[in-house]
C-alpha positions as CSV (number, residue, x, y, z in Angstrom):
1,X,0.0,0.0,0.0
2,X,1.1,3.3,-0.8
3,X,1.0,5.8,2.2
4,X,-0.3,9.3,1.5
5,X,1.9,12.0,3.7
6,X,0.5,15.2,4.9
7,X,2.5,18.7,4.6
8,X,3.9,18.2,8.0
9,X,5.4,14.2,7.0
10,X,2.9,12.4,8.8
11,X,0.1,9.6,7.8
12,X,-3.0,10.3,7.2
13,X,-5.8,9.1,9.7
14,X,-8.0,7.7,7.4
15,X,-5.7,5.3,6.4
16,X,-4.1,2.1,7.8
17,X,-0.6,2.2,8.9
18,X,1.8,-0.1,7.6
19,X,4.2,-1.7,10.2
20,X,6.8,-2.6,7.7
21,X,6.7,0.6,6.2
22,X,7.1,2.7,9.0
23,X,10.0,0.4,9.9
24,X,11.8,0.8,6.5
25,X,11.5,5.0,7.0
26,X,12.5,4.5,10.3
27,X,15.8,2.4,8.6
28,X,16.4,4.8,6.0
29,X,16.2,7.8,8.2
30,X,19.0,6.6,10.6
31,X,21.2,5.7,7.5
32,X,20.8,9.3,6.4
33,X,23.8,11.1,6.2
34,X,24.7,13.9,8.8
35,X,25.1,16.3,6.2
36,X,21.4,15.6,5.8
37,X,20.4,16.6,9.1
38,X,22.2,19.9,8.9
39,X,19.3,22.0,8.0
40,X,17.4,20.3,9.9
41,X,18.6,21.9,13.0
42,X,18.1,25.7,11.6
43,X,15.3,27.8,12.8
44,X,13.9,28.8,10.0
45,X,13.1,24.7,8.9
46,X,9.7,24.9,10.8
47,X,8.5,21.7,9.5
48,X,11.4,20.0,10.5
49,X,10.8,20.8,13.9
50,X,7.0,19.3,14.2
51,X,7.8,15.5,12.7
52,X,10.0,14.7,15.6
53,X,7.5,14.4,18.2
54,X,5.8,12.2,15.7
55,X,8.1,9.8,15.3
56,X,9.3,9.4,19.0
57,X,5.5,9.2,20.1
58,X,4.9,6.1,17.2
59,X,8.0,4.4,18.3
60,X,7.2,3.7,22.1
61,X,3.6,2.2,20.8
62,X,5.7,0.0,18.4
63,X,8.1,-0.9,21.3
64,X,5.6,-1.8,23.9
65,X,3.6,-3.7,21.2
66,X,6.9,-5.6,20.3
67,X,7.2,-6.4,24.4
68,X,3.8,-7.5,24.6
69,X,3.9,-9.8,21.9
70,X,7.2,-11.6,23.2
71,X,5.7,-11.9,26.6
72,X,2.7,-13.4,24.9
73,X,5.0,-16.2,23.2
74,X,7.0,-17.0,25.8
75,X,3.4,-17.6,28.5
76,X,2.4,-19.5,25.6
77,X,5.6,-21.8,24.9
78,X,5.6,-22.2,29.3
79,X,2.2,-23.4,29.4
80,X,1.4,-25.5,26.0
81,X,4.8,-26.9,26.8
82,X,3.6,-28.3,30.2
83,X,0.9,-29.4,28.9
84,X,2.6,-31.4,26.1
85,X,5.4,-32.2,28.0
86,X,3.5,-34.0,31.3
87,X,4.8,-35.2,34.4
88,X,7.4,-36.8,32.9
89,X,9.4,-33.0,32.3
90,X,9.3,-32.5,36.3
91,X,11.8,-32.5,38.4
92,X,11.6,-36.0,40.7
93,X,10.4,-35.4,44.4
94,X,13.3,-36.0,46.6
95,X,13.7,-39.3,48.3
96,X,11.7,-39.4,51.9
97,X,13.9,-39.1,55.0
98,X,14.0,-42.2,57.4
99,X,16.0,-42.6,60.7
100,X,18.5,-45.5,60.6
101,X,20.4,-47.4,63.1
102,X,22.6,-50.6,63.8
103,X,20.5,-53.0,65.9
104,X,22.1,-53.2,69.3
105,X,24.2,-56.2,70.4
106,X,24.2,-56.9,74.1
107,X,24.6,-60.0,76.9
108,X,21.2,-61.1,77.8
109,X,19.2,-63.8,78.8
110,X,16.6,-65.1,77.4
111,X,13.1,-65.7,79.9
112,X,9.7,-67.2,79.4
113,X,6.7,-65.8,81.4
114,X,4.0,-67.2,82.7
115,X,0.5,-66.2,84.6
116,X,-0.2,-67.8,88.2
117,X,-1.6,-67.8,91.0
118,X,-0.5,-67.7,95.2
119,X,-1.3,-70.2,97.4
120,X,-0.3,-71.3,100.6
121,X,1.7,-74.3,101.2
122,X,-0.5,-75.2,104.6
123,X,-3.8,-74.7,104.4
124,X,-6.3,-76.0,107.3
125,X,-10.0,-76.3,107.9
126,X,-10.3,-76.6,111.6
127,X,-13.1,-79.2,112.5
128,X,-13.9,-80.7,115.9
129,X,-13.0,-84.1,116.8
130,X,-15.6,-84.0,120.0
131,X,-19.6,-83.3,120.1
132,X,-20.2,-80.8,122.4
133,X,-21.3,-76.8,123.0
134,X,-18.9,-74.1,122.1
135,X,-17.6,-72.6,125.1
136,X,-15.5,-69.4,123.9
137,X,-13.7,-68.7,120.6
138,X,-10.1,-67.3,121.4
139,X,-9.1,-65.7,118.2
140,X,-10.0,-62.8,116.4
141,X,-10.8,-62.7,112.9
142,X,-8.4,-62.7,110.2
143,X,-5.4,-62.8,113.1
144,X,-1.9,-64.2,112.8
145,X,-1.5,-67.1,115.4
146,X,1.5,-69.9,116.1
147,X,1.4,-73.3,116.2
148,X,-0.5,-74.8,119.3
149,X,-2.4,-71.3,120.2
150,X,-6.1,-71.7,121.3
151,X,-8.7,-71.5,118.9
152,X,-11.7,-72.8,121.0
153,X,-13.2,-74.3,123.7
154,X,-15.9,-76.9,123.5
155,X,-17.7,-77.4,127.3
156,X,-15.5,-80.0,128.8
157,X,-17.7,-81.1,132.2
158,X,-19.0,-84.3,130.3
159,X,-15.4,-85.3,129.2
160,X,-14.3,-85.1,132.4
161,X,-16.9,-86.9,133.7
162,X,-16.3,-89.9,131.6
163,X,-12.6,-89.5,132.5
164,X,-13.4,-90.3,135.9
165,X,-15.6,-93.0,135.2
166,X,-13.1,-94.8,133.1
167,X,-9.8,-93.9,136.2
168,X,-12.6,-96.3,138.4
169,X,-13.2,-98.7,136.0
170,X,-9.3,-99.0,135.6
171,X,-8.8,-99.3,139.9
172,X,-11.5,-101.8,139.6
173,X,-9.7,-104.2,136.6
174,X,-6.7,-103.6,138.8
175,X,-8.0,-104.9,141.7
176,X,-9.7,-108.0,139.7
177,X,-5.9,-108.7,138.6
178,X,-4.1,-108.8,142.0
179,X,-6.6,-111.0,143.5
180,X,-6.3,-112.9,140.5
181,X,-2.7,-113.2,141.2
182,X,-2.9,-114.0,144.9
183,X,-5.1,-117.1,144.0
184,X,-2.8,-117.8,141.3
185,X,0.4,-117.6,143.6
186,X,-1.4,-120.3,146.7
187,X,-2.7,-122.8,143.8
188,X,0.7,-123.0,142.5
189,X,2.5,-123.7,146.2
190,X,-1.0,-126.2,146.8
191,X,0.0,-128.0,143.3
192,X,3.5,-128.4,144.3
193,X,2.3,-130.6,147.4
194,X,-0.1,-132.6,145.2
195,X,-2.9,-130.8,147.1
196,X,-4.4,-128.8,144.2
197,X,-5.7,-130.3,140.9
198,X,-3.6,-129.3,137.4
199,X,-7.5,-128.0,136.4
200,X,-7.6,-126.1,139.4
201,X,-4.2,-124.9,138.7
202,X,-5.2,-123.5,135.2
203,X,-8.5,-122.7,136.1
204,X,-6.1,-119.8,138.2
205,X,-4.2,-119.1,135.5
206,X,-7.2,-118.5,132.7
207,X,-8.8,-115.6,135.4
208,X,-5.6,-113.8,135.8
209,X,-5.2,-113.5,132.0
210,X,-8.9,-112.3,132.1
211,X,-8.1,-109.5,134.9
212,X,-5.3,-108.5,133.5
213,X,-6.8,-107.9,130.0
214,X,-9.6,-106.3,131.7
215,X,-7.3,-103.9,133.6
216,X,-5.8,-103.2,129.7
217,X,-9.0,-102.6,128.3
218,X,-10.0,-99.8,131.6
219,X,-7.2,-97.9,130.8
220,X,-7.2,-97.7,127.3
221,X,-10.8,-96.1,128.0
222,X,-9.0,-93.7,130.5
223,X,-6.5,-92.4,127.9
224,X,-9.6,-92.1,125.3
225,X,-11.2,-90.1,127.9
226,X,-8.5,-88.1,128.2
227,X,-7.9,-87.7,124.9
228,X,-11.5,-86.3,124.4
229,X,-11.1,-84.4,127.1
230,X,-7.8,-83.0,125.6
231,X,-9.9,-82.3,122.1
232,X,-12.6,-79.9,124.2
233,X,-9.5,-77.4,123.5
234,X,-9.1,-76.9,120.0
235,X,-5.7,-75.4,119.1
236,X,-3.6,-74.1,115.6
237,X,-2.5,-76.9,113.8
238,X,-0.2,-74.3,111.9
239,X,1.1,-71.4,112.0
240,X,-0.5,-68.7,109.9
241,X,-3.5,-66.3,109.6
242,X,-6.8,-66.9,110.6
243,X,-10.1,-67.1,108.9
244,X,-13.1,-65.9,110.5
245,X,-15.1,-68.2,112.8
246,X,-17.8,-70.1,111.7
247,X,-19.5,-71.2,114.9
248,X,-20.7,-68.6,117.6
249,X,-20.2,-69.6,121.5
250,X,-23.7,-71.5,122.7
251,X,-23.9,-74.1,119.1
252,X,-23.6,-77.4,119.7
253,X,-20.6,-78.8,117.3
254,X,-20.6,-81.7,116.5
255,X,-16.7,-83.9,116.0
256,X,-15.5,-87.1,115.2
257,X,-13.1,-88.4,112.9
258,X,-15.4,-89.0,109.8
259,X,-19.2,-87.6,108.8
260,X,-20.6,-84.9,108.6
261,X,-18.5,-82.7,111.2
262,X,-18.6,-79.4,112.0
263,X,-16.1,-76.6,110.3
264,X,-15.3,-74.3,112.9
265,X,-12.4,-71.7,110.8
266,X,-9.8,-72.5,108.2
267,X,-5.6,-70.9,107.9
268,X,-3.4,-70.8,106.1
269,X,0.4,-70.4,106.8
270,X,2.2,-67.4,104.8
271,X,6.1,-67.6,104.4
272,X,7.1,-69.1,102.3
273,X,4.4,-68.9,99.8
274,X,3.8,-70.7,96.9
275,X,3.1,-69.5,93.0
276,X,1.6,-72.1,90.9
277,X,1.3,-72.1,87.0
278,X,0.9,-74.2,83.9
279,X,3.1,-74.4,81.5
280,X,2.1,-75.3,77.9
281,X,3.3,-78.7,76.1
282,X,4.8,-76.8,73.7
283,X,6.5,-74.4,76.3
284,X,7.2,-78.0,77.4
285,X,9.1,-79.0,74.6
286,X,11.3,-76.5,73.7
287,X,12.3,-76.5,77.7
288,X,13.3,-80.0,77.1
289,X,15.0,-79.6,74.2
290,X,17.2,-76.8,75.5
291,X,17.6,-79.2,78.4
292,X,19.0,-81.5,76.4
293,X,21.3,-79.5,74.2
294,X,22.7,-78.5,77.6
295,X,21.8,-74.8,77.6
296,X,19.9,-75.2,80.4
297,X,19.7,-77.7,83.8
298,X,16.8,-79.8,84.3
299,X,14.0,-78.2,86.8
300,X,13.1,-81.9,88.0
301,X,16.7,-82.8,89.2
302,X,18.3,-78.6,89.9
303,X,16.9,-76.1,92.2
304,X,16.3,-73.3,89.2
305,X,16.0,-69.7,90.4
306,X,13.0,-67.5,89.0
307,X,11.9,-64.4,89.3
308,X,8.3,-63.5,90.1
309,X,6.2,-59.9,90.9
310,X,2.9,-59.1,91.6
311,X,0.3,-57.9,89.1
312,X,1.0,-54.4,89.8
313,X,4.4,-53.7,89.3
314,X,6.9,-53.7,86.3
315,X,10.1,-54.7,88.0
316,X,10.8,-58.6,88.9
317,X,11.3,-58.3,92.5
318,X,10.6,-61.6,93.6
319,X,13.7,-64.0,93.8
320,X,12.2,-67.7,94.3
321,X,13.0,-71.1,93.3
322,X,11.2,-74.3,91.2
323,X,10.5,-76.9,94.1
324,X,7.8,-79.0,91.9
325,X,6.5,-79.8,88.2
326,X,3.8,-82.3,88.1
327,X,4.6,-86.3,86.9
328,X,1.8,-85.6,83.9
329,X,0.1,-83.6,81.2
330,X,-4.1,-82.4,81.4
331,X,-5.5,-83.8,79.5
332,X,-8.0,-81.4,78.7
333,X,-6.0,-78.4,78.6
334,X,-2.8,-79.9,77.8
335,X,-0.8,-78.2,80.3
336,X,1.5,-79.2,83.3
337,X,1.1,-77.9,86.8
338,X,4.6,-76.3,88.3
339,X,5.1,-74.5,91.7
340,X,7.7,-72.4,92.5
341,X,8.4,-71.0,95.9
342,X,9.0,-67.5,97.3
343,X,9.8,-66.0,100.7
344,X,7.2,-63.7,102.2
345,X,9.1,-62.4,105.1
346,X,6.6,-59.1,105.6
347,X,3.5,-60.9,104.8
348,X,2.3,-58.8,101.7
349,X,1.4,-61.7,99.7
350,X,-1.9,-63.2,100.5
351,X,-3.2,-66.5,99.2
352,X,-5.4,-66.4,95.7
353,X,-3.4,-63.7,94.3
354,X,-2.2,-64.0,91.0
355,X,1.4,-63.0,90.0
356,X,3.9,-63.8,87.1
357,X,6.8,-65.7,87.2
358,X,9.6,-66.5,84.6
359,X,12.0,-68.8,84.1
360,X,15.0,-68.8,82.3
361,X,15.3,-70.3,78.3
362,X,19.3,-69.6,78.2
363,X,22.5,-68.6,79.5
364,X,23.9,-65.0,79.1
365,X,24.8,-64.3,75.4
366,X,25.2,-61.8,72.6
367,X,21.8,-60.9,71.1
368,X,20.5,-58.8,68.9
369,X,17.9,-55.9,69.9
370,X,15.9,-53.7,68.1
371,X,12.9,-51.7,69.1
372,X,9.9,-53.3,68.9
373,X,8.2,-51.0,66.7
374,X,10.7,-51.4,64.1
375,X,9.1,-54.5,63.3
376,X,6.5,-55.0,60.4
377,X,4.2,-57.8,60.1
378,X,3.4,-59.4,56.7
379,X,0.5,-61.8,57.4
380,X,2.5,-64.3,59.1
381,X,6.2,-62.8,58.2
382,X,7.5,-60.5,60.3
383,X,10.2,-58.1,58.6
384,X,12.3,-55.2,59.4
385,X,13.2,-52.8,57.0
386,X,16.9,-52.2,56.2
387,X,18.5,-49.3,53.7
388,X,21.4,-50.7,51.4
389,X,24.7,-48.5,50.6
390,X,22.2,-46.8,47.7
391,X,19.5,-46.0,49.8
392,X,17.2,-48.5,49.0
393,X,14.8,-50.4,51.3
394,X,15.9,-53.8,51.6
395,X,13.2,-55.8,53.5
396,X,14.9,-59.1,55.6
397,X,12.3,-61.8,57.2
398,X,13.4,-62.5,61.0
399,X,12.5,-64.6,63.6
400,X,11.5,-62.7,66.8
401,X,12.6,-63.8,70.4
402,X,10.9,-62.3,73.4
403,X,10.7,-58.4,74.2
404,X,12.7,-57.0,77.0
405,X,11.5,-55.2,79.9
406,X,12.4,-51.6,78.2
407,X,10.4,-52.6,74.9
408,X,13.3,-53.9,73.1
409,X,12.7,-57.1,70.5
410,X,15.3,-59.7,70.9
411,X,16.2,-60.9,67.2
412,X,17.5,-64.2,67.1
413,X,18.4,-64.6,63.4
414,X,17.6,-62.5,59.9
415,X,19.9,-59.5,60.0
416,X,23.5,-59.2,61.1
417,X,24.9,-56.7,63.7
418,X,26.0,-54.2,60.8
419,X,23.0,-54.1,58.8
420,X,20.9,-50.3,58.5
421,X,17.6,-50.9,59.8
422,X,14.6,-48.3,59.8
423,X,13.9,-47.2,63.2
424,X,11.8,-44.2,62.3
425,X,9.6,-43.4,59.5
426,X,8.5,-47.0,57.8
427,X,5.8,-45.1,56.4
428,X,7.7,-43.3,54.3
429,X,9.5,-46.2,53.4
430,X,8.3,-48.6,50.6
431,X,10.6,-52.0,49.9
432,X,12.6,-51.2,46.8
433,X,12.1,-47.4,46.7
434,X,14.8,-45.0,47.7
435,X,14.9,-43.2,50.8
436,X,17.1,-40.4,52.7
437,X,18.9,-42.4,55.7
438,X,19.4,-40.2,58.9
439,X,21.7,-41.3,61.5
440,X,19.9,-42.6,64.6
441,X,20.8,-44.6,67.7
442,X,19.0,-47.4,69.5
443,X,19.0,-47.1,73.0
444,X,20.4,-49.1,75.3
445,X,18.6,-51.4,77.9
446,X,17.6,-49.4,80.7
447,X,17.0,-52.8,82.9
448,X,19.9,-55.5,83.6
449,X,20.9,-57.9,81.3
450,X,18.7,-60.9,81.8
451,X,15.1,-59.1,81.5
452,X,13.6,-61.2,78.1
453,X,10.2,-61.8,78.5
454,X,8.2,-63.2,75.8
């Protein structure tokens, strides 16, 4: 197109500009020669003068145009190119951050618990061996008595009345036996002089043997007189702590040796005490097995320490011994009965309570700890998650021993003493994926060596 110019060099506004044009004037007027420009610059070269503001003024529209359009292009190349591109263009997220730590290898050993309950190695109920009425009760409930204290009294008038009875029954079988002897003694001299019969003689000797086991039979009623007598006084059989009494003063009790007799208390003696629990066959087994690999001694044929404590506390602060495991299995629950035996010097421990006790599964020995945490279960697999020299997780199978007292799982085999393992984070970690491995420390047992459990 051709441009039309007015008198002072401009367009004109009824026409369209052309870019290219006004670029090529805009060329060929800064290739102009100086020389050129020379009258330019006079005064009296008014028209001069009034194009210059024209041209600066169409320039800085072209400019910002020109900036526009670049800033268009380059939005355009950013965001059609992300588009294009995907998420395969970004920049990969940086590998998650997990704590890491060599397991810790200590001397320990190895314990199995068990659940059982207190009882007391003497344990009474106190029945009467005589009929009679109470006459007193000597005890208060629930106190701590010694052997041969008195517990009761049953009214002992009609005991001592038959004692005397049978003392004169006695003096009379006594009396039977020396006159028997007396005749005895003049047959005997009579039968030496032929003046006595030999029937007479053992006529003499037959009533003696009479009275004498008539005397035998009196005073074997005196001593079970006073023997019933003896039983109107009822007294502890054991040492230990009473129950409460069953019969008030005024009933009539009634004894003997078998029936229906009367219960008057019960007791029970204190120290020692006993814990009893049952131990699974397969508990059992693998007792016997480290038996017989020599690991550990027998607890039929060794006096095996344990430890025991009471339901509420976390420390093992009872120090006992096995005294008894059973000669056979239940059958219906397929357990055997053991007993072990503590001292209960203040008292504390009261028959029925339950307690645990453990006994030791090895001898002191390097094992293997990691926090229990740490461990990941896989249906039946258990696993702990390891990070190899390139950072990725490395997931080992182990087999699990018991957990120590501070929460620590003993490991018995699966990893080695120098191997990484995730402490912190696991659900950041994924088996085969990279991760970011932070230093970490495992701590150490804060109870003695020896404090498995399972």
């Amino acid at each position: 197109m051709i441009e039309k110019r007015n008198r002072n060099g401009g367009r004109g506004r009824d026409e369209e500009p052309d870019e290219e044009s006004d670029l090529a004037v805009t060329e060929a007027e800064a290739r102009a020669p100086k020389t050129q420009e020379a009258p330019a610059r006079k005064p009296s070269a008014a028209p001069k003068v009034e194009t210059t503001p024209s041209r600066g003024k169409g320039g800085g529209t072209r400019l910002f145009l020109l900036l526009v359009v670049i800033a268009l292009a380059a939005f355009g190349y950013r965001y059609w190119g992300f588009w294009q591109t995907g998420p395969a263009t970004q920049a990969a997220p940086p590998a998650p951050p997990v704590t890491v730590a060599k397991p810790l290898v200590t001397e320990l050993q190895e314990w199995s618990d068990f659940t059982g309950q207190f009882e007391a190695p003497e344990s009474v109920e106190v029945r009467a061996r005589v009929s009679g009425y109470l006459e007193s009760v000597n005890f208060t409930d629930g106190q701590l008595v010694k052997k041969g204290d008195l517990l009761f009294v049953i009214e002992p008038r009609p005991f001592e009345l038959a004692l005397e009875t049978s003392k004169a029954q006695l003096a009379q079988t006594e009396a039977q036996v020396q006159l028997a002897q007396q005749q005895l003694d003049r047959t005997a001299q009579l039968r030496k002089n032929d003046y006595a019969t030999k029937e007479t003689y053992d006529e003499r000797v037959s009533q003696l043997a009479i009275a004498t086991a008539s005397r035998d039979a009196a005073l074997a009623a005196v001593n079970q007189a006073q023997l019933n007598l003896d039983y109107t006084r009822v007294t502890a059989p054991v040492a230990g702590r009473m129950g409460r009494h069953e019969v008030s003063v005024g009933n009539l009790v009634m004894g003997g040796t078998s029936g229906n007799t009367t219960l008057l208390t019960t007791i029970v003696s204190l120290d020692p005490i006993w814990l009893t629990f049952n131990v699974s066959e397969g508990d059992g087994m693998t007792y016997k097995r480290l038996v017989q690999k020599g690991e550990i001694k027998s607890a039929r044929d060794n006096i095996i320490e344990v430890q025991g404590q009471l339901m509420d506390e976390k420390t093992w602060t009872l120090k006992g011994s096995i005294n008894f495991v059973d000669n056979q299995y239940d059958r219906s629950s397929g357990t055997i009965r053991v007993r072990a035996a503590f001292a209960n010097p203040n008292l504390f421990i009261t028959p029925g309570q339950f307690g645990r006790v453990r006994v030791p599964m090895s001898q002191l020995h390097p094992t293997i700890l990691v926090p229990d945490a740490a461990v990941v279960t896989d249906q039946s697999v258990k696993l702990l998650f390891t990070v190899g020299p390139d950072g990725t997780v490395v997931p080992k199978p182990v087999e699990l021993g018991p957990v120590t007292d501070d929460g620590l799982r003993i490991i018995r085999s699966g990893i080695t003493p120098d191997d990484q393992v995730i402490i912190n984070g696991l659900l950041r970690a994924q088996p085969g994926a990279k991760v970011t491995p932070e230093e970490g420390k495992i701590g150490a047992a804060a109870a003695p060596p020896g404090t498995g459990s399972p």
